[in-house]
MARLUM-976613 format. One record per residue: residue number from 0; y, x, z of N, C-alpha, C in turn. Coordinates in nm, 2 decimals. Atoms other than C-alpha are relative to their C-alpha. Example, Ala and Ser with C-alpha at 12.3 -4.5 7.8 and 13.67 -1.06 7.14 Angstrom:
num|nY|nX|nZ|caY|caX|caZ|cY|cX|cZ
0|-0.12|0.09|0.00|-0.45|1.23|0.78|0.12|0.09|0.00
1|-0.11|-0.09|0.00|-0.11|1.37|0.71|0.11|-0.08|0.08
//
This chain:
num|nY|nX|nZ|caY|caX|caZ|cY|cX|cZ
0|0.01|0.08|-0.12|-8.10|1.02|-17.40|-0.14|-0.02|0.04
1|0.14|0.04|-0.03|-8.43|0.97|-17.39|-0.07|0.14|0.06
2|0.03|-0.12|-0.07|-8.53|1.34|-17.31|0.04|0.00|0.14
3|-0.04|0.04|-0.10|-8.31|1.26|-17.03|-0.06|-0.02|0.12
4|-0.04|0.07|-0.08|-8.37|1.04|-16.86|-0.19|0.01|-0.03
5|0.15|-0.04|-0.03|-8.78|1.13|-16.90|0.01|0.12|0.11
6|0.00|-0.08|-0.14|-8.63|1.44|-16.70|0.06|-0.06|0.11
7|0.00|0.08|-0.18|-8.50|1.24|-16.40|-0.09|-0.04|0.01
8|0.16|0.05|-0.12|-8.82|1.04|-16.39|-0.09|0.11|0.06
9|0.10|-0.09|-0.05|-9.01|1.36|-16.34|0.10|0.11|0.11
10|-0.01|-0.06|-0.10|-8.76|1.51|-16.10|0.03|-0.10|0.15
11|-0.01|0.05|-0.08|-8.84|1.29|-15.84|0.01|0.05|0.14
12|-0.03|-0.06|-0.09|-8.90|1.53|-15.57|0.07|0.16|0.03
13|-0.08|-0.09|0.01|-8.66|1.80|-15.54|0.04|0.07|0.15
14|0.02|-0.01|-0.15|-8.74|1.97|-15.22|0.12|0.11|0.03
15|-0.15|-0.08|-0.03|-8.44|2.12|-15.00|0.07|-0.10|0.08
16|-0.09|0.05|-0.07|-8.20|2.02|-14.73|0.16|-0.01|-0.08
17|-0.13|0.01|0.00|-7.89|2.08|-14.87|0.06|-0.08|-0.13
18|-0.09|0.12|0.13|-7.61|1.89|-15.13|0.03|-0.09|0.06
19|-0.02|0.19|-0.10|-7.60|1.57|-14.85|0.12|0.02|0.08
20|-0.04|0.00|-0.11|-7.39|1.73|-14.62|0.10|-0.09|-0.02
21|-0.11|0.04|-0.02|-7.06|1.57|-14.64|-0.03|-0.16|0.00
22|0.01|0.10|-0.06|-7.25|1.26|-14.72|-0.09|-0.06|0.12
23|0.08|0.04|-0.13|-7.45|1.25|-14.44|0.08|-0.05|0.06
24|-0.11|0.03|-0.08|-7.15|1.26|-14.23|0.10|-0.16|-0.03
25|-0.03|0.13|0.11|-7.01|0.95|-14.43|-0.07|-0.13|0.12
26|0.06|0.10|0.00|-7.04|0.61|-14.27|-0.09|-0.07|-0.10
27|0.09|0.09|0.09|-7.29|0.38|-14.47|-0.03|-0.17|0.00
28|0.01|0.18|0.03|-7.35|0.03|-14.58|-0.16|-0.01|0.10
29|0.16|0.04|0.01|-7.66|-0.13|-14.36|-0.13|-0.06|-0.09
30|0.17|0.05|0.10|-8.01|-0.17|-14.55|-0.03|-0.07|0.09
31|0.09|0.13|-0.11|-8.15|-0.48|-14.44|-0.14|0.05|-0.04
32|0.17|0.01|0.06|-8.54|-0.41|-14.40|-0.08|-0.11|-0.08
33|0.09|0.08|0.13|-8.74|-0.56|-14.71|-0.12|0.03|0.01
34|0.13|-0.06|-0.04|-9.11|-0.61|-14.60|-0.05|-0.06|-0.16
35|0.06|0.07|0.12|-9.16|-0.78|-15.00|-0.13|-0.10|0.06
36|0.10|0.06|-0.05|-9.52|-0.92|-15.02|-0.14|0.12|-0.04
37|0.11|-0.08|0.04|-9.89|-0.75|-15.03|-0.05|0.02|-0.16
38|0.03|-0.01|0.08|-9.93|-0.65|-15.37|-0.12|0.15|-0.04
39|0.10|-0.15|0.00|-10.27|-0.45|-15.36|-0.06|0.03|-0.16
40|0.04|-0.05|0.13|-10.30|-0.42|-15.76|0.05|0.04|0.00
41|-0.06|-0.10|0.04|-10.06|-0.23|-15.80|-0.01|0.14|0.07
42|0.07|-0.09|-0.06|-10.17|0.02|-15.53|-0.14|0.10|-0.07
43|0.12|-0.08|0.08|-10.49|0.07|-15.72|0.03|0.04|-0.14
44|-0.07|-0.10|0.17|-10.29|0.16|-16.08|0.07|0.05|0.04
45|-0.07|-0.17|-0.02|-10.13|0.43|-15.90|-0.12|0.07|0.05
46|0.12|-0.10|-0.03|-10.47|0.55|-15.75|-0.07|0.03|-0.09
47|0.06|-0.05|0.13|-10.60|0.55|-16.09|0.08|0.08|-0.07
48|-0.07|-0.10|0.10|-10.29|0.68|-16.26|0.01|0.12|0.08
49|0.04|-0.09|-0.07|-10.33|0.97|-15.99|-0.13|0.03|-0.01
50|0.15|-0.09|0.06|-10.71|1.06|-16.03|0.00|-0.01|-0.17
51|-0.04|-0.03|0.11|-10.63|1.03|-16.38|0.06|0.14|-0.08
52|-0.07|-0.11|0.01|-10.36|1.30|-16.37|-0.16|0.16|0.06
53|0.08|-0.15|-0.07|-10.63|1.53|-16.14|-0.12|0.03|-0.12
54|0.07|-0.02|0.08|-10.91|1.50|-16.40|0.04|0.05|-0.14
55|-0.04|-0.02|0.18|-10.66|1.61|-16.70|-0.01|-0.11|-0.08
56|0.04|0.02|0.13|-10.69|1.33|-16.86|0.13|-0.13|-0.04
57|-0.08|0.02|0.04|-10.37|1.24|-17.07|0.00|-0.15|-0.03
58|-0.02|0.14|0.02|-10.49|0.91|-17.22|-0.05|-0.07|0.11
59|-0.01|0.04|-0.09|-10.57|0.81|-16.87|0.10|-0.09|0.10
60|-0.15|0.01|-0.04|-10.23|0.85|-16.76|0.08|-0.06|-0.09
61|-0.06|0.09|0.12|-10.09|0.71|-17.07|0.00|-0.18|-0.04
62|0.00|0.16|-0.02|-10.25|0.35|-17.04|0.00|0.01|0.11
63|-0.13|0.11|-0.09|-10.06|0.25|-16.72|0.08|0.09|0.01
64|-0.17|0.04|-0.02|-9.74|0.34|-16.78|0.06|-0.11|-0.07
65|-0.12|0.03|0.05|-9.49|0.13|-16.90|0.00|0.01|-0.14
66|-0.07|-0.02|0.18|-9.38|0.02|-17.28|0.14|0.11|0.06
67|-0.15|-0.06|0.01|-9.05|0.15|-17.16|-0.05|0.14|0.05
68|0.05|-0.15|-0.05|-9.19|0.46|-16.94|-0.09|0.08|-0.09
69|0.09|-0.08|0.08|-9.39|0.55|-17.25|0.09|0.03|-0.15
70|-0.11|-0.03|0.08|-9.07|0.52|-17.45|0.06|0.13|0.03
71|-0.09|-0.17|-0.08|-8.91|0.84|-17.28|-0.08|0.08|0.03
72|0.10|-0.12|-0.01|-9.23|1.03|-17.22|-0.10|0.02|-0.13
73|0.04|0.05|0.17|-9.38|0.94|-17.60|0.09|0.05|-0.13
74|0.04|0.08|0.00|-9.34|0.78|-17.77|-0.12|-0.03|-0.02
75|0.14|0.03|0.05|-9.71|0.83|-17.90|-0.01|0.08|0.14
76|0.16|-0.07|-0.06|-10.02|0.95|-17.73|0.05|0.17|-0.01
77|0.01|-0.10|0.01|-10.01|1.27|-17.89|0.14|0.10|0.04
78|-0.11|-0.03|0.00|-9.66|1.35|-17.85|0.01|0.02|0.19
79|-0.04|-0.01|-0.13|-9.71|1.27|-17.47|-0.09|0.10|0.08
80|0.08|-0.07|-0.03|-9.99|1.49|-17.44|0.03|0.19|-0.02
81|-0.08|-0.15|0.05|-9.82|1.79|-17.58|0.12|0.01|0.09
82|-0.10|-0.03|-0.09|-9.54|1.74|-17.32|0.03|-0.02|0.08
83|-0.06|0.03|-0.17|-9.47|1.54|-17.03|-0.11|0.02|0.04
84|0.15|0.04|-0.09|-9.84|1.49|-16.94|-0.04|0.15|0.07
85|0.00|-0.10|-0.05|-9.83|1.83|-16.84|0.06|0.03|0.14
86|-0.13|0.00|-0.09|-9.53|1.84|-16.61|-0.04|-0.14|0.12
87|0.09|0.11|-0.12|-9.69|1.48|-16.43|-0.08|0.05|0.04
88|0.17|-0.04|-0.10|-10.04|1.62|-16.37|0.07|0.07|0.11
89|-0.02|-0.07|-0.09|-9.88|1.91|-16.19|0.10|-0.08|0.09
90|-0.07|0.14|-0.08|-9.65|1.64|-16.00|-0.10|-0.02|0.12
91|0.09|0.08|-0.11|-9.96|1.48|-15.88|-0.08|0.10|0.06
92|0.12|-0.02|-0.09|-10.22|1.69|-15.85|0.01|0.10|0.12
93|0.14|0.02|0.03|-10.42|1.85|-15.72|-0.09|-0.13|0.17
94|0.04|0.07|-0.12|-10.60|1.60|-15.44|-0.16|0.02|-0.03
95|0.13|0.01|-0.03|-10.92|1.73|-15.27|-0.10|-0.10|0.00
96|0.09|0.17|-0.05|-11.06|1.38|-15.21|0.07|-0.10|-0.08
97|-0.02|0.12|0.05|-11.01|1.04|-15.39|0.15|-0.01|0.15
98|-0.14|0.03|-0.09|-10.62|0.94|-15.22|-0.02|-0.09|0.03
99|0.05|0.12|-0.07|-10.60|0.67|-15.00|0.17|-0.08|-0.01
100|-0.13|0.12|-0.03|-10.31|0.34|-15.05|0.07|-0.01|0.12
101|-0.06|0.06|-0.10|-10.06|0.35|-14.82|0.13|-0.10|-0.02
102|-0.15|0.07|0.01|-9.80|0.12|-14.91|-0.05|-0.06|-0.12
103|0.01|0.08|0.09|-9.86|-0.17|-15.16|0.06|-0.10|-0.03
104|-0.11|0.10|0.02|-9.57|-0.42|-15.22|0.04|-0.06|-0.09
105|-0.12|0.06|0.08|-9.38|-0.66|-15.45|0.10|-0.02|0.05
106|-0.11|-0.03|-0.04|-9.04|-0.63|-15.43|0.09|-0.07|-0.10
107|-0.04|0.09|0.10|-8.88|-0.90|-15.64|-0.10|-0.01|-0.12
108|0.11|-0.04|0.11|-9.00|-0.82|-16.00|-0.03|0.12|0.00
109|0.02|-0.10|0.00|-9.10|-0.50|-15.92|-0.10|0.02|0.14
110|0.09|0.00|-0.11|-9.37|-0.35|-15.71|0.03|0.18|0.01
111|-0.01|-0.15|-0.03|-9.38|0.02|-15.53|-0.13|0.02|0.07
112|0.13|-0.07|-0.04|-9.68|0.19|-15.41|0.01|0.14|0.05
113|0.02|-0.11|-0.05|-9.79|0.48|-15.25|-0.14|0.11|0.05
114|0.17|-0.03|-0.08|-10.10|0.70|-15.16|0.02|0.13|0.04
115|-0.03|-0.09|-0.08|-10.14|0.97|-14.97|-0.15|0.07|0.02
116|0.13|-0.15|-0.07|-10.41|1.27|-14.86|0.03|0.12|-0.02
117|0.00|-0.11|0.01|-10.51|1.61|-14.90|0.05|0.07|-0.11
118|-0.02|-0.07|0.15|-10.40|1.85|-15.18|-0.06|0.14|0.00
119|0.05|-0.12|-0.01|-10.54|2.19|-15.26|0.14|0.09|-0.08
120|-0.09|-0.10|0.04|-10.27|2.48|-15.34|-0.07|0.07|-0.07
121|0.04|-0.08|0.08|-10.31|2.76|-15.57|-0.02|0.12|0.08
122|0.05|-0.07|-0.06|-10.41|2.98|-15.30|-0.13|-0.04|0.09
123|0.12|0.03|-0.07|-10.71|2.79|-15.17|0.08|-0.13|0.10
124|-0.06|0.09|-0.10|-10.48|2.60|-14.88|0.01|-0.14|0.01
125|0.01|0.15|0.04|-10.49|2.23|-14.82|0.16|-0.01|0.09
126|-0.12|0.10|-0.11|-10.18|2.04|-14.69|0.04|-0.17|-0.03
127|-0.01|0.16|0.05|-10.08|1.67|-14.71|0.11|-0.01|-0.11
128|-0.10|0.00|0.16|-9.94|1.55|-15.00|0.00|-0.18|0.03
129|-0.07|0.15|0.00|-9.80|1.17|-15.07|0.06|0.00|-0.10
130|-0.04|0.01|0.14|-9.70|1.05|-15.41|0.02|-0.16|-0.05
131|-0.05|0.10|0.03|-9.49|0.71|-15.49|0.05|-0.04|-0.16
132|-0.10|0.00|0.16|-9.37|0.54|-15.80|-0.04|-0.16|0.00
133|-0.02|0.14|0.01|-9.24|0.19|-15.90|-0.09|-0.05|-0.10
134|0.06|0.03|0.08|-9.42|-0.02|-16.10|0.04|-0.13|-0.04
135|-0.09|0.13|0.04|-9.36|-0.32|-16.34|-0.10|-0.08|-0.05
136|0.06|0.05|0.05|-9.49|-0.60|-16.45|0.00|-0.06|-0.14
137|0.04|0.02|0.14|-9.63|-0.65|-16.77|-0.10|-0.11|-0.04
138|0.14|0.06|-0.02|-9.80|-0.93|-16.85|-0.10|-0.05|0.07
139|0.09|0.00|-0.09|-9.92|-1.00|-16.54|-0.07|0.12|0.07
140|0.10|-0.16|-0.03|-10.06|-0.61|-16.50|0.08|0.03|0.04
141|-0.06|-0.07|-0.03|-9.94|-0.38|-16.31|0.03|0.15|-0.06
142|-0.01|-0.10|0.07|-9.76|-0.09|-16.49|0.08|0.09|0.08
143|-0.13|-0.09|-0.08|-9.61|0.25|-16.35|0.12|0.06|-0.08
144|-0.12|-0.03|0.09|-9.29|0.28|-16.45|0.07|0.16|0.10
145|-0.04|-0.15|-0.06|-9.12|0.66|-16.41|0.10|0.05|-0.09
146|-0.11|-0.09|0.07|-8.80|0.64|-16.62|0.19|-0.04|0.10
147|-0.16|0.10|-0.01|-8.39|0.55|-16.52|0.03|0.06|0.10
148|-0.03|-0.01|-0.15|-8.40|0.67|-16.17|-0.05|0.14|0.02
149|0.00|-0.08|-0.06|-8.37|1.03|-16.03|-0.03|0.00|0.22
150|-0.01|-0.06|-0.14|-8.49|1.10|-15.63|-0.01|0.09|0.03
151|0.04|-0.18|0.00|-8.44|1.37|-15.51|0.08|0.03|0.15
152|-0.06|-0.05|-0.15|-8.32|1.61|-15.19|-0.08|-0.08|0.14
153|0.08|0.07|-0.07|-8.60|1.43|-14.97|0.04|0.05|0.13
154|-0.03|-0.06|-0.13|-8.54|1.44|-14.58|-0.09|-0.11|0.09
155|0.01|-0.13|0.01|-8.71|1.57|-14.45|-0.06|0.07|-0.10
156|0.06|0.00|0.10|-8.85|1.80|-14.70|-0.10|0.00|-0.03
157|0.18|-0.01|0.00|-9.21|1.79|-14.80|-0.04|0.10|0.09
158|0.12|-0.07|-0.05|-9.45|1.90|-14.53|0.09|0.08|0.11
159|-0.05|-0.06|-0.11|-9.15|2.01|-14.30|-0.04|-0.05|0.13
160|0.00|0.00|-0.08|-9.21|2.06|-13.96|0.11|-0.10|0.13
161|-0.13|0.04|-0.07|-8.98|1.83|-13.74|-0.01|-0.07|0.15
162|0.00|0.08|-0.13|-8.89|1.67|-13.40|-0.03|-0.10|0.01
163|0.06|0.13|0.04|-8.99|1.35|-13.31|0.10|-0.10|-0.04
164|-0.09|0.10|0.08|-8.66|1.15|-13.44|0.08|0.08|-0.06
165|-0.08|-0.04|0.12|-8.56|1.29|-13.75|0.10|-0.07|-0.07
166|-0.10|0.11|0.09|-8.31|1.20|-14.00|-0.14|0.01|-0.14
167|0.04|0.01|0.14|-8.48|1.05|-14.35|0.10|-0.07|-0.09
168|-0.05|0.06|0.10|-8.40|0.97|-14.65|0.00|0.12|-0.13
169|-0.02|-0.01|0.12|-8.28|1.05|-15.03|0.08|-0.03|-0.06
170|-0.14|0.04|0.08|-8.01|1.12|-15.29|-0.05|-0.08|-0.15
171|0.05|0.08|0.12|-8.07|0.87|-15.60|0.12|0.00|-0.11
172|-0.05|-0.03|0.11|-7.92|0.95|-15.96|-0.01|-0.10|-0.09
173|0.10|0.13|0.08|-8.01|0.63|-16.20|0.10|0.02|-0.10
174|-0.04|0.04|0.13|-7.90|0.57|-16.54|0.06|-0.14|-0.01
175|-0.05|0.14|-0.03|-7.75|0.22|-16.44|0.05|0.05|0.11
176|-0.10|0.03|-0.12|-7.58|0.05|-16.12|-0.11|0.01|0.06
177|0.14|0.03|-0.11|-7.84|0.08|-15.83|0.05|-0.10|0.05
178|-0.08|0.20|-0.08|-7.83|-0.27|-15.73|-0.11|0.02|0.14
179|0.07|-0.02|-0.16|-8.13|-0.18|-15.44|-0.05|0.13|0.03
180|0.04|-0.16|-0.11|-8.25|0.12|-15.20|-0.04|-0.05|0.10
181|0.12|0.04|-0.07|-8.53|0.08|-15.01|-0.06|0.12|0.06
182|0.04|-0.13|-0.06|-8.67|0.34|-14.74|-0.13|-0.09|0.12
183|0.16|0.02|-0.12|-9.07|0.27|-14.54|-0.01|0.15|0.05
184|0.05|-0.13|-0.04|-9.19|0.50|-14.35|-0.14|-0.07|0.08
185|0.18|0.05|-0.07|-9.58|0.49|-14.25|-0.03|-0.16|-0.04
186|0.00|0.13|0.04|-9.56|0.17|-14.46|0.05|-0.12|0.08
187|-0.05|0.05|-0.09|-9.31|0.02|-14.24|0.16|-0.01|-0.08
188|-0.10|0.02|0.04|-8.99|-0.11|-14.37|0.09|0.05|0.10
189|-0.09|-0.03|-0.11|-8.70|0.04|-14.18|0.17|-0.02|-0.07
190|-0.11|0.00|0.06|-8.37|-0.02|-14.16|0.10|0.13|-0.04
191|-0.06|-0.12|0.07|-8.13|0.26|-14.32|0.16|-0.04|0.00
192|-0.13|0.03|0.06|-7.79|0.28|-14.42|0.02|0.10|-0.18
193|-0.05|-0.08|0.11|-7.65|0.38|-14.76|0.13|0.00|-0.06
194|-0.09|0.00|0.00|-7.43|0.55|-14.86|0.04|0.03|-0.15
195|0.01|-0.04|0.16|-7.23|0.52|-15.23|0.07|0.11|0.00
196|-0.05|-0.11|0.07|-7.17|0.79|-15.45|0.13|-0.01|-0.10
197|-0.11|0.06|0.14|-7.05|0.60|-15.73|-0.08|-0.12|-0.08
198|0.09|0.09|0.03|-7.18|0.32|-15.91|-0.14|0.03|0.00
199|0.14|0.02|0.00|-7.52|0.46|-16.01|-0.02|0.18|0.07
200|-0.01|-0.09|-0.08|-7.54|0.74|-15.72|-0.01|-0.07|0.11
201|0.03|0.03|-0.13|-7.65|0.68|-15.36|-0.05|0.09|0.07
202|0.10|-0.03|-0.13|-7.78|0.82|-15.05|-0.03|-0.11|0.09
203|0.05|0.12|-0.05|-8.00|0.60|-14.85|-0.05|0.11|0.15
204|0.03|-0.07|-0.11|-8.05|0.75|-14.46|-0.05|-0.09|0.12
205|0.09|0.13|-0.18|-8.26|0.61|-14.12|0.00|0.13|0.09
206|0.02|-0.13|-0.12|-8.13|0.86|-13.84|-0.15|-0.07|0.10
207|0.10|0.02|-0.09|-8.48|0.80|-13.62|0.04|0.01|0.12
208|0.00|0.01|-0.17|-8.41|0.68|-13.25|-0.08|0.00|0.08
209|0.15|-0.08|-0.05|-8.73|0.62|-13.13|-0.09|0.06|-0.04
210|0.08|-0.09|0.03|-8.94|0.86|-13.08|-0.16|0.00|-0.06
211|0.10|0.00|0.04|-9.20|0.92|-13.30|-0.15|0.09|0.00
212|0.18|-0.05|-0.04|-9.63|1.01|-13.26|0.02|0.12|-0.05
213|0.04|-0.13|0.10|-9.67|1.38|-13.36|-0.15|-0.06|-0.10
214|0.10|0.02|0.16|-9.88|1.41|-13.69|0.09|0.01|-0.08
215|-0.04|0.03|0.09|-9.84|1.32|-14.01|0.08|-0.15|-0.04
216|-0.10|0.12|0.08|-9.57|1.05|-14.18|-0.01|0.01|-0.08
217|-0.06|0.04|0.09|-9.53|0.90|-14.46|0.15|-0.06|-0.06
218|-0.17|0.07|0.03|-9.14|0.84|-14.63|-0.03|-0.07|-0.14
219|-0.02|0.05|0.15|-9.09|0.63|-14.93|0.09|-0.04|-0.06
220|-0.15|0.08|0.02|-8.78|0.55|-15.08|-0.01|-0.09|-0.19
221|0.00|0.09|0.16|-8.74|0.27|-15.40|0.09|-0.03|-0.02
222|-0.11|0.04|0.05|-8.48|0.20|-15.58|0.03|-0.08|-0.14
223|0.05|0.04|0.11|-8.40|-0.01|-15.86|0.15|-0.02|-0.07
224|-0.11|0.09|0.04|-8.12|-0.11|-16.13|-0.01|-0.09|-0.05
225|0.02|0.09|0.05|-8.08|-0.38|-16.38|-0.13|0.02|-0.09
226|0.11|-0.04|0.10|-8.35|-0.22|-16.60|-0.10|0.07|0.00
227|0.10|-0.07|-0.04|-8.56|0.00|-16.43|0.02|0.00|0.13
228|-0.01|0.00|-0.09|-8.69|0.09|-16.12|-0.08|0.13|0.05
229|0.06|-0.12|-0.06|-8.85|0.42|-15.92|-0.01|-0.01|0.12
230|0.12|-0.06|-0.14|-9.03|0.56|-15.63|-0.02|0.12|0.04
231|0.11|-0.12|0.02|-9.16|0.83|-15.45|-0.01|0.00|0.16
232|0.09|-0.02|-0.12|-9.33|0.91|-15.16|0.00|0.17|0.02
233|0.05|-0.11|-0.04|-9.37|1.24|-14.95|-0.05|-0.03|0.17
234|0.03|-0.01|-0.11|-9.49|1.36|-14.64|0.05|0.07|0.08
235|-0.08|-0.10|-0.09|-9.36|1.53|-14.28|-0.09|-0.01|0.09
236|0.08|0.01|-0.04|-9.48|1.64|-14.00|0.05|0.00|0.13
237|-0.08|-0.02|-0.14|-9.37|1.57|-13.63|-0.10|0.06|0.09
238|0.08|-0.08|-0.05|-9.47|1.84|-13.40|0.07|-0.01|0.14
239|-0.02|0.03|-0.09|-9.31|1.71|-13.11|0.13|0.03|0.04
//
């Protein structure tokens, strides 16, 4: 169980259009928009646990996660450095430049974050990158938590091309009941619909009506159950 469910926290982004169809088509429950409140420490222990991952450095990444998120990717130090810490770096990295906070929230007991910039490819190439994850509190600290919850099938998918009112959203997997689903975009709460799968299964979707600025977006979708909670963040690009 625990291997597990350390592999759904790390397949958060699972890029690709298809698997939704039938639920797309599917009426859905309305998401009321949840603007939480400004929570800018938790913002900055994902910009750390992110230049952390880019510099290699395992015990970096290791102190802020999670007792529980260090349960499933651990349980030691050494143990996490010989395995998941591998599979995260390449997650995050690589980012040309220090990443910039776009999204910093509490959201009951839970906080979600997000940052966003440049990335460099294995061919030289830059493109935008964006990188979310829930976080918990511990003691007053903010910790990133990255176990319980699968997102995946992103829409649109990273760094696609699209018109200016797209459809977004994400299909969510969790290890519990998803009690919330939560979708920002450009750090903007929006309303959505979602739709169930099955108790701990959802799609969460925001067909876009007005039309949106060419550039770059940001999407974020959170979700949470009784016990855990996840994140993630990507990027698109509307070209008019």
């Amino acid at each position: 169980m625990r291997i597990a469910l350390a592999v759904a926290a790390l397949a958060l982004l699972v890029a690709g259009c298809g698997g939704g169809g039938e639920a797309e088509a599917e009426a859905g429950t309305p998401v009321v928009p949840v603007s939480g409140t400004p929570a800018p420490a938790s913002g900055q222990v994902l910009l750390r646990f992110v230049q952390a991952a880019n510099r290699r450095d395992a015990a970096g990444m290791w102190a802020l996660l999670s007792p529980q998120t260090k349960q499933t990717m651990g349980p030691t130090l050494p143990e996490f450095r010989r395995g998941l810490a591998v599979d995260l770096r390449n997650d995050v990295a690589t980012f040309d430049a220090p990443p910039r906070v776009v999204l910093a929230r509490r959201i009951g007991r839970w906080a979600v974050a997000t940052v966003a910039g440049d990335r460099v490819l294995d061919d030289g190439d830059e493109e935008p990158f964006a990188y979310g994850a829930a976080l918990r509190d511990v003691g007053g600290r903010w910790l990133v938590e990255l176990g319980g919850i699968a997102i995946a099938v992103p829409r649109p998918a990273p760094n696609d091309e699209e018109d200016s009112t797209p459809t977004l959203g994400a299909e969510l997997d969790a290890s519990g009941w998803l009690v919330r689903t939560l979708l920002w975009r450009d750090a903007e709460p929006q309303p959505a619909e979602r739709i169930q799968g099955g108790p701990f299964s959802a799609t969460i979707r925001e067909d876009v009506t007005q039309p949106l600025e060419e550039g770059v977006h940001v999407v974020t979708v959170f979700a949470t159950t009784p016990e855990t909670a996840a994140a993630a963040g990507w990027t698109f690009d509307v070209t008019g």
